[in-house]
N, C-alpha and C positions, 0 to 999 in steps of 0.2 A: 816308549816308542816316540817316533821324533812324529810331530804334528804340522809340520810345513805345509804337507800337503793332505789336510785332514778340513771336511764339513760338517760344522754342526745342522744338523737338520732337524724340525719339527716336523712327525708324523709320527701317525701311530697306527696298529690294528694291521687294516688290508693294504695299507696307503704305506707301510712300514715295510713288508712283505715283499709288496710292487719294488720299491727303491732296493731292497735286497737283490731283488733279482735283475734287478739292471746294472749295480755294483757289479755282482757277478758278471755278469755279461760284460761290460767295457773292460774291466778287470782285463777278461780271457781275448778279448781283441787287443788288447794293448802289450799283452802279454808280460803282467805285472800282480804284485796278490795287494790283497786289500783287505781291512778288517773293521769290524766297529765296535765303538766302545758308548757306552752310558755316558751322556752327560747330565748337567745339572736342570738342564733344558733342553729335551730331544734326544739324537741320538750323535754320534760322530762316527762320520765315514771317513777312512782313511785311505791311500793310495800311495804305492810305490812312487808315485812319479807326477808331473802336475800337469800331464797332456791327460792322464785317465779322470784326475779332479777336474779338470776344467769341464771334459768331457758329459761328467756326474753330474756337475752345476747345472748345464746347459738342459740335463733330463731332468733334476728338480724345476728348473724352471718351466720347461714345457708341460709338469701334472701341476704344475700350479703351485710345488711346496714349497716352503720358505728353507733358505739356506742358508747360512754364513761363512764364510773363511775363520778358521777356529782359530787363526794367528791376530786377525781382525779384533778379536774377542780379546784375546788378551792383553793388548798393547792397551797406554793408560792414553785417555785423549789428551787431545792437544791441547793448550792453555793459551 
């Protein structure tokens, strides 16, 4: 699956759960599907489209979870 518009998130338990259910939710306002996959650290949300990621970011940021752009992740730094 293409990861452009996928976040790597750290959470876990009920705080894992919470982010599920708000996935869902912007998900079905945006009228787009979305899925997550295991990463090496946390979880990866993904999104049809990068009005529902952005949207997602913007809810990890307000419970306080840490997030990443998972393209972010992958590009090698700069020198």
């Amino acid at each position: 699956m293409p990861k452009e518009n996928c976040l790597i998130v750290r959470a876990a338990g009920k705080q894992l759960d919470l982010l599920r259910g708000e996935a869902s939710r912007i998900a079905k306002e945006n009228k787009v599907d979305w899925w997550i996959d295991r990463a090496d650290v946390g979880m990866v949300f993904c999104f049809e489209d990068s009005k529902a990621k952005d949207a997602f970011a913007l809810t990890c940021d307000s419970f306080g979870v840490p997030c990443q752009d998972w393209l972010a992740k992958k590009k090698p730094a700069a020198s």
